[in-house]
C-alpha positions, 0 to 999 in steps of 0.5 A: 500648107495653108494660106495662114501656115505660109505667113507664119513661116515669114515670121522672124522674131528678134529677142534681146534678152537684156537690151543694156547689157553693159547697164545690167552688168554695172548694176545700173536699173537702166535695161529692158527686154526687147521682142520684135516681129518681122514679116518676111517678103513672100517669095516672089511670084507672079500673082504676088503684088506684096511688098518685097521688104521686111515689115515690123508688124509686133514689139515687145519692151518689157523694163523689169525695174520701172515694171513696165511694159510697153507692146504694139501690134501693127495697125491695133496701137500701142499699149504702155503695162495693157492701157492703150496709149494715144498720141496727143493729137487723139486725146480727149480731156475726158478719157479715163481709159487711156495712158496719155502722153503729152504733146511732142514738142514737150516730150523731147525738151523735157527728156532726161536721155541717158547716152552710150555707145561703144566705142570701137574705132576712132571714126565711131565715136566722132560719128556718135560724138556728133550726134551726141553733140546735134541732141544736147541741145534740144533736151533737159539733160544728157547722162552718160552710163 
């Protein structure tokens, strides 16, 4: 086999086919389908000096009711429905060719986050229960479906 066909046999792919289950079957338009790529660690050898961790290298997030898709690919950026999407700090006034996000410290204070968890086990929800507790604060509202 070739240097080309040993790495697409690393390749793992993780599909969610409704990433908001729970949301779907509530008839809640808050789901998406979801599709990571994952580069697995070669075998290792002695002339192998790669990393010996798993690497994210590709996603996917399709949102059938907003019509929106969202892919990046390790090291070629991220696009939002096939625009690029550029962090603040590599924004130009001028560039019309580009989904602009706005800076960071406004993203999260601005954010409308709708919150879930299941809740299996006493000790679950106190975890998630703090964490829902740390992020209250910092945004514009939390919704729970």
């Amino acid at each position: 086999s070739t240097k080309e066909e040993e790495e697409e046999e690393r390749l793992v792919f993780i599909v969610d086919p409704i990433d908001g289950t729970t949301n779907f079957q509530a008839g809640l338009p808050i789901y998406a389908m979801s599709i990571g790529v994952v580069a697995l660690p070669p075998p290792p050898s002695s002339s192998s000096s790669s990393s010996s961790s798993p690497e994210v290298v590709a996603g996917v997030i399709y949102n059938p009711a907003l019509g929106e898709m969202t892919s990046a690919v390790r090291g070629r950026g991220c696009y939002l429905n096939n625009r690029r999407i550029k962090p603040p700090s590599q924004q130009e006034d001028n560039d019309q060719n580009h989904h602009h996000l706005p800076p960071r410290t406004s993203i999260l204070n601005q954010s409308l986050i709708n919150v879930g968890f299941p809740v299996s086990k006493e000790s679950t929800l106190r975890a998630s229960s703090k964490a829902v507790t740390a992020l209250a604060t910092k945004v514009r509202g939390l919704r729970m479906a």
